[in-house]
C-alpha positions in Angstrom: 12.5 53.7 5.6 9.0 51.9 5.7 9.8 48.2 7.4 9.4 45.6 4.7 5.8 43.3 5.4 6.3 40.1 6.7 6.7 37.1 3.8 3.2 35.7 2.8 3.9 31.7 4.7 0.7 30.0 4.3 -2.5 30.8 1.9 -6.0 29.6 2.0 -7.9 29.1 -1.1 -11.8 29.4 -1.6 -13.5 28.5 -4.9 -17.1 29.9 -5.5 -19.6 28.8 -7.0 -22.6 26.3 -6.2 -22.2 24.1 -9.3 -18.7 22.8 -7.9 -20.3 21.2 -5.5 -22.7 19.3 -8.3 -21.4 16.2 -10.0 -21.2 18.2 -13.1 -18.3 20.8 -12.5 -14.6 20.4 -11.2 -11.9 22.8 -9.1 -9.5 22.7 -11.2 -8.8 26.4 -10.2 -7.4 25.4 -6.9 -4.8 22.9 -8.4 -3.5 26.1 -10.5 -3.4 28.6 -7.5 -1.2 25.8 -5.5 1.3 25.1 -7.8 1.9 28.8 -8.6 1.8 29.5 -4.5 4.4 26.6 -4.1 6.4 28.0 -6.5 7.5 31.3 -4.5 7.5 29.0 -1.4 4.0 29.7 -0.5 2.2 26.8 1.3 -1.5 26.2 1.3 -3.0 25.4 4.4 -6.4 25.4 3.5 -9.1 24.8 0.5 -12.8 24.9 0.4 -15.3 24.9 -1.9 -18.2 27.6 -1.1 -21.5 27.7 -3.0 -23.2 31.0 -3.7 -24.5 31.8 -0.3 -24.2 35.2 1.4 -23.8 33.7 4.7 -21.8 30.2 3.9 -19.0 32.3 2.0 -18.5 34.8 5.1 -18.3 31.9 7.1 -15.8 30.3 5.0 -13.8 33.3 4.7 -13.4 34.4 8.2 -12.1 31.1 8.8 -9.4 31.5 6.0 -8.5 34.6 7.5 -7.9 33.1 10.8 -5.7 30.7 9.3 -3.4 32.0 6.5 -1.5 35.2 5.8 -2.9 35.1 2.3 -6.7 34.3 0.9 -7.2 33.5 -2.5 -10.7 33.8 -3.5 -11.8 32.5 -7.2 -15.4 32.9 -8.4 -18.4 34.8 -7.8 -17.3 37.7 -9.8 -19.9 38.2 -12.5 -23.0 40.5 -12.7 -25.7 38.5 -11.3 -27.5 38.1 -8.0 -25.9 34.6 -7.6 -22.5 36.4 -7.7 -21.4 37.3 -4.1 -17.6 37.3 -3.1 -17.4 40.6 -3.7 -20.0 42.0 -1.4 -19.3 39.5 1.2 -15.7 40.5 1.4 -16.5 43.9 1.7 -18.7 43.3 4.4 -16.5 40.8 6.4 -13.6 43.8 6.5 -16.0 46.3 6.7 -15.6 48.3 4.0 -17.7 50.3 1.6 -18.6 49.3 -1.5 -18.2 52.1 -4.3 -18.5 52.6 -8.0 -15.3 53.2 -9.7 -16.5 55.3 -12.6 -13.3 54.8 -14.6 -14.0 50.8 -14.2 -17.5 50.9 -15.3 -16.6 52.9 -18.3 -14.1 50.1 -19.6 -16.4 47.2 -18.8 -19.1 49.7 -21.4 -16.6 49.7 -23.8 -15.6 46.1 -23.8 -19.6 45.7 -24.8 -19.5 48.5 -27.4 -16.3 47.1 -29.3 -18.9 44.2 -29.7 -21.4 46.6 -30.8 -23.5 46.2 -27.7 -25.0 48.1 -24.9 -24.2 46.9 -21.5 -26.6 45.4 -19.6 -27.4 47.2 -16.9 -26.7 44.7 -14.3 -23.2 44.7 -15.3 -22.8 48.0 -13.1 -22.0 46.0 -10.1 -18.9 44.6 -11.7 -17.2 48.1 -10.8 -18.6 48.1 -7.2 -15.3 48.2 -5.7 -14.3 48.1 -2.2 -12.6 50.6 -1.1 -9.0 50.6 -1.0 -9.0 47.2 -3.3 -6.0 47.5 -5.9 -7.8 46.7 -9.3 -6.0 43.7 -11.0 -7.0 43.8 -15.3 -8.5 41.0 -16.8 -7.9 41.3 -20.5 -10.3 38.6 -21.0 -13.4 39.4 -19.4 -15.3 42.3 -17.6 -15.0 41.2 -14.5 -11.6 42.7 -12.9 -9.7 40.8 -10.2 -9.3 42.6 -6.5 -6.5 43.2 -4.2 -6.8 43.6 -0.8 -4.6 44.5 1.9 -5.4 43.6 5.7 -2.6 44.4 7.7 0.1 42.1 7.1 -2.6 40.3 5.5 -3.8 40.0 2.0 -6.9 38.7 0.1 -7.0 38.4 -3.5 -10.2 38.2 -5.9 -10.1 36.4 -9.1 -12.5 35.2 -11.6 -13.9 31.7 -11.6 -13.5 30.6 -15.6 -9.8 29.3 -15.9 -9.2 31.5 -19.4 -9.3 34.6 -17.3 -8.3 33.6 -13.9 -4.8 32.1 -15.2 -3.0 35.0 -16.7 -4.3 36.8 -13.7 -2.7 34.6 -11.1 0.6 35.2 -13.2 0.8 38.3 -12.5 -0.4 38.7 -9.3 2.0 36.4 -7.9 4.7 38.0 -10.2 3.8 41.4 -9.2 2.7 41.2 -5.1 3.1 37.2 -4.0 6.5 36.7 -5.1 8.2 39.3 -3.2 6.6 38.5 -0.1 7.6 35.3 -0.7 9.7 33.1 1.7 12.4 32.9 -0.7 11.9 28.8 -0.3 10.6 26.7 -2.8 8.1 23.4 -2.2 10.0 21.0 -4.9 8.2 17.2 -5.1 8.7 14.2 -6.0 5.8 11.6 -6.8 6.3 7.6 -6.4 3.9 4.9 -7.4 3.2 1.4 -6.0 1.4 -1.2 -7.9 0.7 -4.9 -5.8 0.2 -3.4 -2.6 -2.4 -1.9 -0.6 -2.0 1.5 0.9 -1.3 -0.4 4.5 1.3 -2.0 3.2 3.2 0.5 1.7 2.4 2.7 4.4 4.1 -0.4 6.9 7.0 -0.7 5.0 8.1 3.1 4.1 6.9 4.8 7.3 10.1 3.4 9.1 11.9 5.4 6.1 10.2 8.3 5.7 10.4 8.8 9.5 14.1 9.3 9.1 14.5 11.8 6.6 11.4 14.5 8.0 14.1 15.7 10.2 16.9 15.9 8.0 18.7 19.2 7.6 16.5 19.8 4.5 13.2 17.9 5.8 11.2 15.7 3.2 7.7 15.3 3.9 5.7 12.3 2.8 1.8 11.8 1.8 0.4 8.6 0.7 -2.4 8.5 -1.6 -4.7 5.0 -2.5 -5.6 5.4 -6.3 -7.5 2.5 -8.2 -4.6 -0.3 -8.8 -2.0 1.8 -7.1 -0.9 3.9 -4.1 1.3 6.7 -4.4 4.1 8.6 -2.2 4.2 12.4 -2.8 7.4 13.7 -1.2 8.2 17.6 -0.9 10.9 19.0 0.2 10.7 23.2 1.0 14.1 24.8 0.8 15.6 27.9 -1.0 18.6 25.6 -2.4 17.4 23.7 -5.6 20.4 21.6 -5.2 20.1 21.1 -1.6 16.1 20.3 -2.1 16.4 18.0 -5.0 19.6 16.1 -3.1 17.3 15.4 0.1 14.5 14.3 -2.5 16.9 11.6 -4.0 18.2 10.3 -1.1 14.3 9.5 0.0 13.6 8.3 -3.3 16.3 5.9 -3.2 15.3 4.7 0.6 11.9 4.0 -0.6 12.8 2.1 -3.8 15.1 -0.4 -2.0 12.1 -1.6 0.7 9.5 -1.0 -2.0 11.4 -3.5 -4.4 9.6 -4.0 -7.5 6.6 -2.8 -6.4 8.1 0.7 -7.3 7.2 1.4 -11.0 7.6 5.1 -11.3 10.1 6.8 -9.1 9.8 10.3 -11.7 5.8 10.5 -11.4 5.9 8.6 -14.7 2.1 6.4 -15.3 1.8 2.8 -15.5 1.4 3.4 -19.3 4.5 5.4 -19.8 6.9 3.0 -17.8 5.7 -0.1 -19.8 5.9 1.9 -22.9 9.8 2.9 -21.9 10.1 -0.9 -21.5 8.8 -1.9 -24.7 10.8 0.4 -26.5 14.0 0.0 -24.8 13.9 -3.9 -26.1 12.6 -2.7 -29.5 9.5 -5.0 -28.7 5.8 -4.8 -30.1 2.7 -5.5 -27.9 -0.8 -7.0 -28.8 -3.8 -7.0 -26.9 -6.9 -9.4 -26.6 -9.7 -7.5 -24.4 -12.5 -9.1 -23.1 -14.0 -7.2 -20.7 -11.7 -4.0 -20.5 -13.1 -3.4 -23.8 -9.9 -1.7 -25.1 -9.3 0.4 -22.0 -6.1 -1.1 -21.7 -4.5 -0.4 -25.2 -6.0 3.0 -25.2 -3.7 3.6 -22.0 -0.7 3.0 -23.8 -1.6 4.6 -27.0 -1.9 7.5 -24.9 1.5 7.7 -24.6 3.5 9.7 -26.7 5.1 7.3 -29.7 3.3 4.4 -28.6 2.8 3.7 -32.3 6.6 2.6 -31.9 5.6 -0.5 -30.1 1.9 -0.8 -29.5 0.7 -3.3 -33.0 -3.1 -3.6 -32.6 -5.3 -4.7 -30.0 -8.9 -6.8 -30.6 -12.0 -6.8 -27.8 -13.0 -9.8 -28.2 -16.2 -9.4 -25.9 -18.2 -12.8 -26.6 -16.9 -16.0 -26.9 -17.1 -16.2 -30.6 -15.0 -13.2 -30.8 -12.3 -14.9 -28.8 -12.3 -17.7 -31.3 -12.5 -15.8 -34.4 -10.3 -12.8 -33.2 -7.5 -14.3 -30.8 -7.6 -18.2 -32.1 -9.1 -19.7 -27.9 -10.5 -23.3 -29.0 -13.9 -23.5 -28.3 -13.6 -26.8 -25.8 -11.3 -24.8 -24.0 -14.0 -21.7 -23.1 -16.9 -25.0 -22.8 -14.1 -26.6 -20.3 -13.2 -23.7 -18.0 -15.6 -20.6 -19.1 -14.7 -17.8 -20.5 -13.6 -16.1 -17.5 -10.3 -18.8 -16.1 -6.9 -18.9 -16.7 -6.6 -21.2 -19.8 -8.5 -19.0 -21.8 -6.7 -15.5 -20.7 -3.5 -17.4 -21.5 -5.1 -18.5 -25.2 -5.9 -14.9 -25.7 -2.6 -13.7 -24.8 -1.2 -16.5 -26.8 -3.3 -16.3 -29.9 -3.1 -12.5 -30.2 0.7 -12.7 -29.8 1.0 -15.3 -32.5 -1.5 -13.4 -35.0 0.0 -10.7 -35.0 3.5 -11.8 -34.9 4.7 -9.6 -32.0 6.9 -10.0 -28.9 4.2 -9.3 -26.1 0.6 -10.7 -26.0 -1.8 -9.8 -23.2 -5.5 -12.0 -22.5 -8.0 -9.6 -20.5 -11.2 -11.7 -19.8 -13.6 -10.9 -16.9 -16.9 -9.7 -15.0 -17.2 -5.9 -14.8 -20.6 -6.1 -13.1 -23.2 -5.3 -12.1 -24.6 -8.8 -13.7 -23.2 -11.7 -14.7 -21.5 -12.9 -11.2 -22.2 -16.3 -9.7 -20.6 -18.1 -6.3 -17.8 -19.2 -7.7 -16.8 -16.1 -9.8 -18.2 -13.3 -8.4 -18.7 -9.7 -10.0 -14.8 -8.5 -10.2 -13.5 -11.4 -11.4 -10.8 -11.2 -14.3 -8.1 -13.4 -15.5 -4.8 -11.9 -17.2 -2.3 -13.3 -18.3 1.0 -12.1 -20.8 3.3 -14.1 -23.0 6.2 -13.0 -24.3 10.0 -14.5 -25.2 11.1 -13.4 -21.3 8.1 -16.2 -20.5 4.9 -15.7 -19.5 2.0 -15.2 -16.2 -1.5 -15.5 -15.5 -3.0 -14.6 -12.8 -7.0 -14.7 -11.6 -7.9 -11.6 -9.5 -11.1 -10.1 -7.3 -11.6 -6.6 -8.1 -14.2 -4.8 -6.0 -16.3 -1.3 -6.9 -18.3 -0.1 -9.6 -18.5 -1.9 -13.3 -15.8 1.2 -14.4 -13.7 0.8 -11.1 -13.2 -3.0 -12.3 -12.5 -1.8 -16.0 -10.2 0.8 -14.4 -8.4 -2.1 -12.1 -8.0 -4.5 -14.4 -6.2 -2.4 -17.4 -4.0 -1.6 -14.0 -3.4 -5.3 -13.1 -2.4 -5.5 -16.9 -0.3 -3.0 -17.3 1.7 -3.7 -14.0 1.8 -7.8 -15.2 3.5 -6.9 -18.4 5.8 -4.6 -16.9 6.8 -7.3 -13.8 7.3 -9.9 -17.3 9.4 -7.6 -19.0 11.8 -6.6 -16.1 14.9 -4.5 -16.5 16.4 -3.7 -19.9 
């Protein structure tokens, strides 16, 4: 009896194609082929992106193959000369390319169900090399490849998600999975609002530290996002149970130093917990934007059923429009300016009384690039909430781009309102 091949432990992934590294396209291939990996307790090790360039994707690939049992190459399939993982596979292992006749005639006939001839540079598409398993791709001509290298494997699949996703099902189904490790990477996501990725990483890295060499280990990742930071903990084990118990007992660790910083311990957004909030008290929310420009309440009516407790919202972007729209008295914007604290708190205020509803939120600011002065610079905003529970305002310097502010300061609002709201 043959010995079974060792489990598949680590992958590398390589997407192909120059325009993912233009601002124009995205990888969103790669975020796919890792969560189906993780699934049969496959962990990736490595990802690169690789334009369409004989030598840079050898390059890349050797490297893979030095580092992971299993390469995943998506991309570069097609018929044209920019298309080249297939010949630069073959000639990093060596092997022959040859024309698999029974290929080439379905790729003809996928043309002539259309009623048209195949181009001729289509041929290339059933340039095989040899020994590759042929993997069907019922929605394109250009099949998928599998290679084995030893204990080693390499898989091709095509770049455009519609075809490389049923693909990846069933090669994982069919080949990964039962070289799996029989483990399972399961996660856990936390997210931070009020502190800066140095400070969580102070107060939770004395934690964390303690549960990575538990008998089920829980590893920890932080990640600095635009008004929050977040904790990604995995945990790789064969035991759901087991796996989800170590997850909780970290989770729980975190929360109590994290305090009410912690607004999402279930990977839940800003939106969504505020939302839960809302709904829980049977409360209604109103918004007055100023320079957000409604990038706040569009956040929450993202959110499934928001119509259940989001009433309107007004972007009241020039001072007239915070008198007409959310009632601010005119001496009070001459007084203190239209960016301050007294007028974020009329906003909130006036909006909340107009519309007769629970919650009111004032947004008024400088998104940039113009605008600034010494005194308030670019970044600038004032918020400030009212609501029966009482009420906050709060002036704060947001630094980056005109959207990065926009971005920051639906954040700040969100995360106010929740902070006002508290526990059910």
């Amino acid at each position: 009896m043959p010995d079974r091949p060792p489990p598949f432990s680590t992958a590398a992934i390589i997407a192909v194609g120059s325009e993912l590294l233009t601002p124009f396209r995205s990888d969103t291939n790669s975020l796919a082929i890792t969560s189906r990996l993780n699934d049969v307790g496959v962990t990736v090790v490595l990802k690169q992106i690789v334009g369409d360039v004989h030598a840079d994707l050898a390059l890349a690939f050797r490297q893979a193959l030095d580092r992971a049992d299993l390469v995943v190459l998506t991309g570069g399939l097609g018929p044209t000369s920019d298309d080249v993982t297939r010949p630069v596979v073959a000639d990093v292992l060596g092997l022959p390319l040859e024309t698999d006749v029974r290929l080439l005639e379905r790729i003809r006939g996928r043309f002539a169900a259309r009623g048209l001839d195949m181009p001729a540079v289509n041929r290339v598409q059933a340039e095989v090399p040899r020994g590759a398993v042929l993997l069907p791709n019922a929605n394109g001509t250009a099949p998928g490849l599998w290679i084995e290298i030893g204990h080693r494997a390499a898989v091709l699949l095509p770049g455009p998600p519609r075809e490389m996703a049923p693909m990846l099902d069933a090669v994982v189904q069919e080949r990964i999975a039962p070289r799996g490790s029989g483990d399972r990477v399961y996660r856990r996501v936390l997210r931070v609002a009020g502190l800066t990725e140095s400070q969580v990483e102070s107060a939770a890295q004395p934690v964390y530290a303690r549960f990575a060499s538990g008998d089920v280990p829980v590893s920890t990742s932080i990640l600095a996002a635009p008004g929050q930071v977040e904790l990604h903990l995995s945990a790789t084990c064969s035991d759901e149970r087991a796996a989800n118990s170590a997850l909780d007992r970290a989770g729980r660790d975190l929360a109590a130093v994290l305090g009410v910083h912690l607004f999402s311990s279930d990977g839940r957004p800003l939106e969504a917990v505020v939302g839960g909030l809302l709904a829980a008290r049977r409360w209604r929310i109103a918004l007055a934007e100023s320079c957000t420009g409604g990038l706040t309440l569009s956040r929450l009516t993202d959110v499934p059923g928001s119509s259940g407790w989001v009433d309107r919202g007004v972007v009241c972007y020039s001072n007239r429009a915070k008198v007409e729209l959310a009632g601010v008295a005119v001496d009070l914007i001459e007084r203190h300016g239209a960016v301050s604290e007294p007028v974020a708190r009329a906003m909130a205020d006036g909006i909340r009384v107009r519309s007769g509803v629970e919650v009111g939120v004032g947004i008024t600011g400088i998104a940039g690039p113009g605008g600034g002065s010494e005194e308030k610079p670019v970044g600038t905003v004032a918020i400030a909430v009212a609501c029966p529970r009482g009420a906050a305002v709060r002036t704060f310097r947001f630094l980056g781009r005109r959207e990065q502010v926009k971005w920051q300061s639906a954040q700040a609002a969100l995360d106010m309102v929740r902070r006002v709201l508290g526990e059910p």
